[in-house]
C-alpha positions in Angstrom: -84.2 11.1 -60.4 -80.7 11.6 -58.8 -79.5 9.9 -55.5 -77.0 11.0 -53.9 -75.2 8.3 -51.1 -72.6 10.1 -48.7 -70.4 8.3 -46.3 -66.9 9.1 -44.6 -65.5 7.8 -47.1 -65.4 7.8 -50.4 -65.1 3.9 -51.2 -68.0 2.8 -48.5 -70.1 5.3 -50.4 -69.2 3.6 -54.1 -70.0 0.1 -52.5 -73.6 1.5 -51.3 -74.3 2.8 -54.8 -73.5 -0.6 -56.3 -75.3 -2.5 -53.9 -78.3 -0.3 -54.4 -77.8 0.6 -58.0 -80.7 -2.9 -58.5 -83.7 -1.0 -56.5 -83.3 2.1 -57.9 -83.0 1.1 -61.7 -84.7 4.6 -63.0 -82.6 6.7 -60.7 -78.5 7.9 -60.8 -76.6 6.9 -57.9 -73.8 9.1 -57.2 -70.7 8.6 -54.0 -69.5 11.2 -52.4 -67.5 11.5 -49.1 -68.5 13.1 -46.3 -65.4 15.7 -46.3 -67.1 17.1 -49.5 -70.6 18.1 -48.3 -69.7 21.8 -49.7 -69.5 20.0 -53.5 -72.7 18.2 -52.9 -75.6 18.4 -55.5 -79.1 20.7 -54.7 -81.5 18.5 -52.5 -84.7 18.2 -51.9 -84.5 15.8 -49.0 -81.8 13.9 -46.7 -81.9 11.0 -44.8 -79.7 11.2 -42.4 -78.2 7.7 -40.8 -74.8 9.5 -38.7 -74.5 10.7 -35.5 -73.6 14.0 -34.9 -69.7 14.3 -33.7 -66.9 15.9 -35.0 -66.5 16.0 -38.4 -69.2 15.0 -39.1 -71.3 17.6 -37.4 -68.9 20.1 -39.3 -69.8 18.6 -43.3 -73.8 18.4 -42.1 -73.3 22.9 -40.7 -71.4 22.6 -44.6 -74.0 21.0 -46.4 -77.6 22.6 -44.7 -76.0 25.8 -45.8 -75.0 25.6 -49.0 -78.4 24.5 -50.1 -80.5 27.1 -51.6 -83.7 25.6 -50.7 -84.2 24.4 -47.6 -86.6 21.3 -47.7 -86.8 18.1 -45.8 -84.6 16.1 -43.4 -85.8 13.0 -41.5 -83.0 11.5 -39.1 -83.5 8.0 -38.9 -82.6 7.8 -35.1 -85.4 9.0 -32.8 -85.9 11.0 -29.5 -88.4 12.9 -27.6 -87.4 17.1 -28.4 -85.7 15.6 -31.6 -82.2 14.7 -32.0 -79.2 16.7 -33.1 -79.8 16.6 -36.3 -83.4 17.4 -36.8 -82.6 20.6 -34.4 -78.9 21.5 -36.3 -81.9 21.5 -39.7 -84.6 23.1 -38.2 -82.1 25.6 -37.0 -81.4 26.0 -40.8 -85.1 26.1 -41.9 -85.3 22.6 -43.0 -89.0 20.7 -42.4 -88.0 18.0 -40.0 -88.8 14.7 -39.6 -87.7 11.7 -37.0 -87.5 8.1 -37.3 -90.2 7.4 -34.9 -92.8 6.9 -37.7 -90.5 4.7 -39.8 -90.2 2.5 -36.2 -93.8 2.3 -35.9 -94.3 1.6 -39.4 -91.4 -1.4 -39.5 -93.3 -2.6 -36.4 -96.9 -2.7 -37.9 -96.8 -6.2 -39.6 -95.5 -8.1 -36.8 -98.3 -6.5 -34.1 -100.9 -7.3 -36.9 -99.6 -11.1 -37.2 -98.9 -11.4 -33.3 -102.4 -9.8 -32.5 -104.5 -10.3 -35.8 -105.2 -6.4 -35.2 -103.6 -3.4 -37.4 -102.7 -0.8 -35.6 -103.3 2.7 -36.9 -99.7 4.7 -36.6 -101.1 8.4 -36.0 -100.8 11.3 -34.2 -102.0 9.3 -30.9 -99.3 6.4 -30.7 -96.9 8.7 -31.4 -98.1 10.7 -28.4 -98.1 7.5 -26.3 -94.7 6.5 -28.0 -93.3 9.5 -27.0 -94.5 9.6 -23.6 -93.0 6.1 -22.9 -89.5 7.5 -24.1 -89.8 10.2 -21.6 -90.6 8.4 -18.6 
């Protein structure tokens, strides 16, 4: 399919695309700069590695409304009540998703090797991960 990379600028975004033109040999890597979110290509999910400030809290309001479909977004940061981000999508209908499980997923292979035992990441540690980042 079609990737598209944004960044705040235009020449950062180009260098991602050629750095990860080699994992994604089937797919189209297009740049694009963040002031241009209201050009952007139909999506059917973004990852979203920003924080929300400034201008760039103004291109994400730009871009979650001039998609037609509203689908996925999964913000790679994490929090309990979801971040900025997840809330500025759901606010615009978007299925949201944090980046608690891609934490707990990252963290699987070194528990299994420290404690010869796989953890299941469910509903349950999430719970339990949650609760620790509350208290």
């Amino acid at each position: 399919g079609n990737i598209s990379i944004i960044n705040r600028s235009l020449e950062r975004a180009e260098e991602l695309c050629a750095d990860m033109q080699p994992l994604f040999n089937a797919a189209t890597l297009q740049a694009y700069a963040l002031a241009d979110a209201n050009m952007l290509p139909q999506a059917s999910m973004f990852i979203n590695s920003i924080s929300l400030h400034g201008e760039a809290e103004q291109a994400l309001h730009i871009l979650l409304e001039s998609q037609t479909k509203r689908n996925l977004m999964l913000d790679i940061s994490y929090g309990v009540g979801g971040t900025a981000v997840t809330q500025l999508a759901q606010a615009y209908g978007y299925h949201v998703m944090d980046g608690l499980d891609m934490l707990l997923w990252q963290a699987v292979a070194g528990f299994e090797a420290w404690f010869q035992h796989r953890p299941d990441v469910d509903e349950g540690l999430r719970t339990y991960i949650h609760g620790l980042l509350a208290s």
